[in-house]
C-alpha positions in Angstrom: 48.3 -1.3 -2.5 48.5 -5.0 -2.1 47.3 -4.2 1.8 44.6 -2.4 0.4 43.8 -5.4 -1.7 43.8 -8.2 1.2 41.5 -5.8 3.2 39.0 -5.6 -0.1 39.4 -9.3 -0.4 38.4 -9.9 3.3 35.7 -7.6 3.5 33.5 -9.2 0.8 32.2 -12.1 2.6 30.9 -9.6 5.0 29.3 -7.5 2.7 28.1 -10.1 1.3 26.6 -11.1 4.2 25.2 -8.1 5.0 23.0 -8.4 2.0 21.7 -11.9 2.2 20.6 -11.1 5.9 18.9 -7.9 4.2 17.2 -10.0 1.8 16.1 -12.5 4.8 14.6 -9.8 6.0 12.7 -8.2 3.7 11.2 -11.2 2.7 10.4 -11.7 6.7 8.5 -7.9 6.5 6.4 -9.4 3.6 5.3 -13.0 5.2 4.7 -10.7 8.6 2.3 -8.7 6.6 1.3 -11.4 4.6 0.0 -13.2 7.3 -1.4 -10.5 9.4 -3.7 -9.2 6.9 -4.6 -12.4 5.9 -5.3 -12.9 9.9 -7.3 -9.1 9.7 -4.9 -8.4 12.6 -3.9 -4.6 11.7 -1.8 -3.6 14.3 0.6 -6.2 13.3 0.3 -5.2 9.6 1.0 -1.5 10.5 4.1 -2.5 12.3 5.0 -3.9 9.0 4.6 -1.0 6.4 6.7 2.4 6.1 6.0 5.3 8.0 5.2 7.4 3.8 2.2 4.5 4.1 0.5 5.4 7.2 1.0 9.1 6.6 -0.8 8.4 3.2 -3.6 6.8 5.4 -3.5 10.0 7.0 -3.9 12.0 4.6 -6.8 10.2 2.9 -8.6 10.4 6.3 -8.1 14.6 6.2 -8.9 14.6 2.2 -12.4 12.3 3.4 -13.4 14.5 6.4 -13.0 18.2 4.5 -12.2 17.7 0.5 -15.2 19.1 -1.6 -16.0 17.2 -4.4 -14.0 19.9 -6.8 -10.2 19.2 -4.9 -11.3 15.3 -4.7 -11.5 15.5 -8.9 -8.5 16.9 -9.2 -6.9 14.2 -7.1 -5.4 10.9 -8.9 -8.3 8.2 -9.8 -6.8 5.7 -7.3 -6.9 8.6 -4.5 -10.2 9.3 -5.7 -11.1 6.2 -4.8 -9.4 5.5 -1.8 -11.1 8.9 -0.2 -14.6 7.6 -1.2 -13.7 4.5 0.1 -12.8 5.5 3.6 -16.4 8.1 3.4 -18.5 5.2 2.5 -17.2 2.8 5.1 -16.0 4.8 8.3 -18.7 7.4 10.5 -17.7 10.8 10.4 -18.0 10.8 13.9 -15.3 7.5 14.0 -13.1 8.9 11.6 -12.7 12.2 13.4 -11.2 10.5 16.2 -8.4 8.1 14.1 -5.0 9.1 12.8 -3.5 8.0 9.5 -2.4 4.2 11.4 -5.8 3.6 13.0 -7.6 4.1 9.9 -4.9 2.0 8.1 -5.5 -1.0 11.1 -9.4 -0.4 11.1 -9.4 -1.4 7.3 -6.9 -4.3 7.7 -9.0 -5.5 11.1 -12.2 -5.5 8.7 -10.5 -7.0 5.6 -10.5 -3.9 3.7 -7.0 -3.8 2.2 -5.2 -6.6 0.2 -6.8 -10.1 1.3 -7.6 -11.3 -2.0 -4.0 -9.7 -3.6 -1.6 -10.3 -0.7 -3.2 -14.9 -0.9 -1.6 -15.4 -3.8 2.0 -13.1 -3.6 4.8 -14.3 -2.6 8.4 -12.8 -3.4 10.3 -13.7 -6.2 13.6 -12.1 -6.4 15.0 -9.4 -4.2 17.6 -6.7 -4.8 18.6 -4.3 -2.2 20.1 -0.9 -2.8 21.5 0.5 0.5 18.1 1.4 2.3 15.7 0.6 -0.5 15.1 -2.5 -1.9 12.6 -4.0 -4.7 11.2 -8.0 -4.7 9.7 -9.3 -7.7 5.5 -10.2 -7.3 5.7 -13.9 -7.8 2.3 -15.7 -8.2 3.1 -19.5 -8.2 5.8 -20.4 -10.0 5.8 -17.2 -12.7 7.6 -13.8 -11.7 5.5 -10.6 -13.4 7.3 -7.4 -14.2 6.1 -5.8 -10.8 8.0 -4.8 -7.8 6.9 -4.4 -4.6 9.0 -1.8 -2.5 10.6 -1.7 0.9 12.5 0.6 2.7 14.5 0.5 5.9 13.7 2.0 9.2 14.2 2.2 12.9 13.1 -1.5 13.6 13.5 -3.0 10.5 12.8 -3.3 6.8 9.2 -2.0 6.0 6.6 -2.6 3.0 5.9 0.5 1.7 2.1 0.2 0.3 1.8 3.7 -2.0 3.6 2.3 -5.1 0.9 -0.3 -5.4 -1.7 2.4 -5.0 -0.3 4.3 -7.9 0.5 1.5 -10.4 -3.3 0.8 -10.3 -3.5 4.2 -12.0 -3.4 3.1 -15.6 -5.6 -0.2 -15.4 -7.9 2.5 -14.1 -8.1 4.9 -17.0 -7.7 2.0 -19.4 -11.1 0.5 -17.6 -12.7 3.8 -18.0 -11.6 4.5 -21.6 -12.5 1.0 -22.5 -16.1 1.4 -21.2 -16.9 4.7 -22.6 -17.1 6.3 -19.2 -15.9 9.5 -17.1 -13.3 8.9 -14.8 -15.9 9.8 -11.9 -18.3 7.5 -13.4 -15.7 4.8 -13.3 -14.6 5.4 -9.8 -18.3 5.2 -8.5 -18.9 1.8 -10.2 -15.5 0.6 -8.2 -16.9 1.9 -5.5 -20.5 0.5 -5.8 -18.6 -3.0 -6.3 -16.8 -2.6 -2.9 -19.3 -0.9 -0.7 -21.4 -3.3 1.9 -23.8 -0.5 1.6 -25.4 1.1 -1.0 -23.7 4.7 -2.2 -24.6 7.4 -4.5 -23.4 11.0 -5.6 -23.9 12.7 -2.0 -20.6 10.8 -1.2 -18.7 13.9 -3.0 -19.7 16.1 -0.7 -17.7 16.4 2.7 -19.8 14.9 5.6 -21.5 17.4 8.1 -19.7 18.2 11.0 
């Protein structure tokens, strides 16, 4: 027992350790990403987010190319608008020929994703739960009740991008309820506030092959 108890003794400085290098780094992941989206330089900001991320970005790109208007409905208002999105901005023709991380660097490269968001955030505090960990959004000097997530991978400690996405969920619905519109109809005036081009209800519909 009291061998057991010197070995327990010696081994918390190293697990200690351990997680203060794990902190170090996932605050290094964010200030990679940080800066490469603020630089539009998406190769380096796919390098920095979890593999679930670019597989969403993937997924949006299918959902854009073949969804009818009736499956893109039934999809979460943030998705809804991410798919639209991605229509509205990328040529059929280009987004046939991208995978999930080329349309993800494609929108970071033309300052799609984040640049106004990602300025201001920096990490407040960061607890790390074996290959998971959560970091307080920290805007100046005040901490708000929202994590951002990161996950550990082959490489390194990733930002994984999809939470984000679905906490945006609510302020959604709460923006359409508090303007007396449809979900859809909210989504399209989101959409017309983003777009460099002018859009209209044709963009439910699949593009032509």
């Amino acid at each position: 027992m009291l061998r057991w108890l010197i070995l327990s003794l010696l081994l918390i400085p190293l697990f200690d350790a351990r997680a203060a290098g794990d902190e170090a780094a996932v605050r290094a992941t964010f200030a990679a990403y940080k800066a490469a989206v603020l630089a539009q330089q998406g190769e380096r900001a796919a390098d920095n987010v979890t593999t679930g991320t670019l597989r969403e970005y993937a997924r949006y790109r299918e959902l854009a190319l073949s969804a009818p208007r009736a499956a893109l409905e039934a999809l979460p208002m943030t998705e809804r608008l991410q798919v639209l999105i991605i229509r509205a901005r990328v040529p059929a023709a280009d987004l046939r020929a991208m995978d999930g991380r080329r349309v993800f660097t494609h929108a970071v490269d033309r300052g799609w994703i984040g640049r106004e968001g990602v300025e201001r955030s920096e990490l407040g505090a960061v607890q790390v739960d074996g290959d998971r960990a959560a970091a307080r959004l920290k805007i100046g000097a005040t901490e708000l009740p929202v994590d951002f997530e990161f996950e550990r991978e082959p490489g390194g400690w990733r930002f994984n991008l999809i939470p984000l996405t679905n906490m945006s969920e609510d302020v959604f619905k709460q923006l359409a309820r508090q303007n007396g519109v449809s979900e859809n109809e909210m989504v399209m005036t989101l959409l017309r506030g983003l777009s460099e081009a002018p859009v209209d209800e044709r963009l439910w519909d699949p593009p032509t092959p």
